[in-house]
C-alpha positions as CSV (number, residue, x, y, z in Angstrom):
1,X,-13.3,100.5,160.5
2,X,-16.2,103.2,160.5
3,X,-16.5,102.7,156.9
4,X,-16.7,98.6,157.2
5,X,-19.3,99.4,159.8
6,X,-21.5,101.5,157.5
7,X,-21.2,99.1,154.8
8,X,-22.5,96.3,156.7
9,X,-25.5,98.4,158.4
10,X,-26.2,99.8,154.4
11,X,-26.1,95.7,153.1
12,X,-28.5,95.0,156.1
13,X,-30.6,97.6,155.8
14,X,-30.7,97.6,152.1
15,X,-30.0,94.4,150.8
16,X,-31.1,94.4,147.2
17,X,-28.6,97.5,146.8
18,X,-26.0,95.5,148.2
19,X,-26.2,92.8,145.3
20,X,-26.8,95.6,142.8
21,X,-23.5,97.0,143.6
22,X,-21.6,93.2,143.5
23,X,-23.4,92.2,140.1
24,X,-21.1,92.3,137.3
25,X,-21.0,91.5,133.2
26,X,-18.9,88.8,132.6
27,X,-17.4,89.2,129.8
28,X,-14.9,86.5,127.7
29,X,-12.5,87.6,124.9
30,X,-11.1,84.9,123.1
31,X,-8.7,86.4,120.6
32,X,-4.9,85.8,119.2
33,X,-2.0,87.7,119.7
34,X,-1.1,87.9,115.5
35,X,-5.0,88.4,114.6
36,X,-5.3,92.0,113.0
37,X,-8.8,92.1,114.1
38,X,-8.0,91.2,117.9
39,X,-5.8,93.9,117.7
40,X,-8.2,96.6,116.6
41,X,-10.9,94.9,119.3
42,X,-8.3,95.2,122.4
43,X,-7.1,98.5,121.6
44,X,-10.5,100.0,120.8
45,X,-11.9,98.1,124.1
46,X,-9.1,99.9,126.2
47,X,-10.4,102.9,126.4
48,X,-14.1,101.7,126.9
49,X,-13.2,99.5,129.5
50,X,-11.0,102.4,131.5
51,X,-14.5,103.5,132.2
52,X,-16.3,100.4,132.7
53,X,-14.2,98.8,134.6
54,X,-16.1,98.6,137.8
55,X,-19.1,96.9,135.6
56,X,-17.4,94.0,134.3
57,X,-15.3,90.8,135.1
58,X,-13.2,90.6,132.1
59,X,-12.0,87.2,131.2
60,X,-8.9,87.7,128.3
61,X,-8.2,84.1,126.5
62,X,-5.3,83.9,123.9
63,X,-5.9,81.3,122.1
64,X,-8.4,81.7,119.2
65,X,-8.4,79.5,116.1
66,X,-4.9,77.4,117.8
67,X,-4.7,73.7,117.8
68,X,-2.7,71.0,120.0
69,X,-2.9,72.5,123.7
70,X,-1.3,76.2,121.9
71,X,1.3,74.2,120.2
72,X,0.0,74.9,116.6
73,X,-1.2,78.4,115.7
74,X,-3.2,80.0,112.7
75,X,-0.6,82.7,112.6
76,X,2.4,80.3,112.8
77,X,4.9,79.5,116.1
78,X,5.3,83.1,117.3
79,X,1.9,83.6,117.9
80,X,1.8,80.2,119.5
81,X,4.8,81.9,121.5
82,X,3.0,85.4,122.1
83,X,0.1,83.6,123.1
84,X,1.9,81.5,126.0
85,X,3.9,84.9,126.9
86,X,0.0,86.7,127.3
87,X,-1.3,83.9,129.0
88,X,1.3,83.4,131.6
89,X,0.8,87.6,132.2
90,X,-2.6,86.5,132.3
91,X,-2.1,85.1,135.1
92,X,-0.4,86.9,137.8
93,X,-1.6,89.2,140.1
94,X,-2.1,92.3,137.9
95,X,-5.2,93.8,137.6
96,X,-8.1,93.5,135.2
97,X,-7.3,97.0,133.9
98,X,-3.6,96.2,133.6
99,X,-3.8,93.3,132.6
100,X,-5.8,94.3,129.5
101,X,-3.2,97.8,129.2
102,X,-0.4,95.2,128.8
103,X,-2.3,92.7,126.1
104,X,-2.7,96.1,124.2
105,X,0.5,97.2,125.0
106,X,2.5,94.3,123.9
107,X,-0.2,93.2,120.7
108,X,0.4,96.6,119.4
109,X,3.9,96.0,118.5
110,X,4.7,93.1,116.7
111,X,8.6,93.2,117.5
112,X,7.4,92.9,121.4
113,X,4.8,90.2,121.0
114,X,7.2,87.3,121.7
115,X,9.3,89.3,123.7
116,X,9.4,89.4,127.6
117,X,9.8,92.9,127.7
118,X,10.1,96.0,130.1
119,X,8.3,98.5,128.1
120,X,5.1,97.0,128.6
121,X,5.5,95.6,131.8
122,X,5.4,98.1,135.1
123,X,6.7,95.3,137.7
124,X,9.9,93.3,137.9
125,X,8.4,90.7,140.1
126,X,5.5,90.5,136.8
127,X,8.8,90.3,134.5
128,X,10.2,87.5,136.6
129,X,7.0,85.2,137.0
130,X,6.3,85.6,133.4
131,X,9.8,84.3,132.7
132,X,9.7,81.3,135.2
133,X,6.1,80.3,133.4
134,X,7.9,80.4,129.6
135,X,10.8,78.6,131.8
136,X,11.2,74.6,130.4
137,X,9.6,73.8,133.7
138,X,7.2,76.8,133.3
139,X,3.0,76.7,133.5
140,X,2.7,78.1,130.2
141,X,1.7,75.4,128.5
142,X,-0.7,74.5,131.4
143,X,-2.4,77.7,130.8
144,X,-2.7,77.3,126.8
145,X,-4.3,73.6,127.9
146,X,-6.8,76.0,129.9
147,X,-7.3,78.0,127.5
148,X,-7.8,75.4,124.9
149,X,-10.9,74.0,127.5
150,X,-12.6,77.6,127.3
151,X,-12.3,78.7,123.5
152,X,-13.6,74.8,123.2
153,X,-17.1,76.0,125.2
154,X,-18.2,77.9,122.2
155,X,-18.7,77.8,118.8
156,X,-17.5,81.3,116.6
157,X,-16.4,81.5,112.9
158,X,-14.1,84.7,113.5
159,X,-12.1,85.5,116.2
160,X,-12.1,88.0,118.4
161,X,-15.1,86.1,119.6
162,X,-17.2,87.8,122.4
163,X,-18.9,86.6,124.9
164,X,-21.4,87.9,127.6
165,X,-22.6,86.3,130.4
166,X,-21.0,82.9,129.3
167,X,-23.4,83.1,126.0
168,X,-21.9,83.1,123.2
169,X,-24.6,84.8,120.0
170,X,-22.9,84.7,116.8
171,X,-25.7,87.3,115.4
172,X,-24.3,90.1,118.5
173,X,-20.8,89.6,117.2
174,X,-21.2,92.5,114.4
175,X,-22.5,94.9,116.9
176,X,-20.0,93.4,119.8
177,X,-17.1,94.4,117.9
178,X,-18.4,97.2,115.4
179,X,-20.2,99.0,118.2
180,X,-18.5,98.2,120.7
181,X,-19.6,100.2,123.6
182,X,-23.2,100.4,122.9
183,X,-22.9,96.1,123.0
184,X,-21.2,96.5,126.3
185,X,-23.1,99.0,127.6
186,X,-26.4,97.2,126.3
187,X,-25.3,93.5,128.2
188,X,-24.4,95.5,131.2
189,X,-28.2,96.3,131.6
190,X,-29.5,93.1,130.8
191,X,-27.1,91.5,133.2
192,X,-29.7,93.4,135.8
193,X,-27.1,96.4,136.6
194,X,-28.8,99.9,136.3
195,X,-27.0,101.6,133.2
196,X,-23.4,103.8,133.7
197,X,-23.6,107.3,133.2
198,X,-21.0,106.9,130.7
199,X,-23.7,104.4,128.3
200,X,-26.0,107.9,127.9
């Protein structure tokens, strides 16, 4: 309660500090579960984002180069399938951070990628709503629909496609996935945030 109160006297007193602290880098990933390059992008971003978590709202969208609501995949029907599986994981009450440790997790291994597996996921009750949403009655293919609506908002040639700030600059995309942290490091601080410690 102490702490609450402090917080609210700090935001009162100092009210532009209190909006630094809340403003975050959105950031968009639209990739595919199959794509050799989204895998190298997630699994290098893992790390990165361990450490930058508290400077971004990450937005994960499995979808990529797909047609027909998810139905028809560039990869063929299990990445159509590993897509609905990530998107119903998506989803649920996980964290960013563990939410993006199971995408990696599961991506990583093609044998697990259509799978509703235990090694990558901590939770039972995660296990269970994922298999209800791949269920015949399921919201996975509401989700891909979703998904579909968001990879539509932009424009990219290669996927993963990266997005800060909902702008998408297909001349960052080099640097966004080639230099990684200095591209998420660099849109942290023109989002208006004062730079990490971990960007020096």
């Amino acid at each position: 309660m102490s702490q609450l109160i402090f917080l609210l006297l700090v935001c009162h007193v100092l009210p532009h500090g209190c909006e630094q602290a809340q403003k975050r880098l959105k950031m968009t990933v639209l990739y595919e579960v199959l794509c050799v390059d989204s895998v190298n992008y997630l699994t290098s971003l893992l790390p990165v984002f361990k450490k930058l978590n508290g400077y971004i709202d990450l937005q994960l969208v499995p979808y990529g180069k797909a047609s027909n609501e998810g139905t028809v995949c560039q990869h063929g029907p299990k990445e159509c399938k590993g897509n609905r599986i990530q998107d119903c994981a998506l989803h649920t009450d996980m964290t960013q951070l563990e939410k993006l440790s199971y995408v990696t997790c599961q991506i990583t291994n093609r044998k697990l990628v259509t799978k509703i597996d235990t090694k990558c996921i901590k939770s039972s009750n995660i296990k269970t709503y994922i298999t209800k949403c791949m269920g015949r009655n399921g919201w996975s293919r509401a989700y891909q629909k979703q998904s579909e609506r968001i990879t539509r908002m932009y424009e990219f040639d290669q996927i993963p496609a990266i997005i800060y700030n909902d702008e998408f600059d297909e001349s960052l995309q080099d640097e966004a996935t080639d230099k990684l942290k200095k591209s998420i490091c660099r849109a942290i601080v023109e989002t208006g945030i004062e730079e990490p410690t971990y960007c020096f």
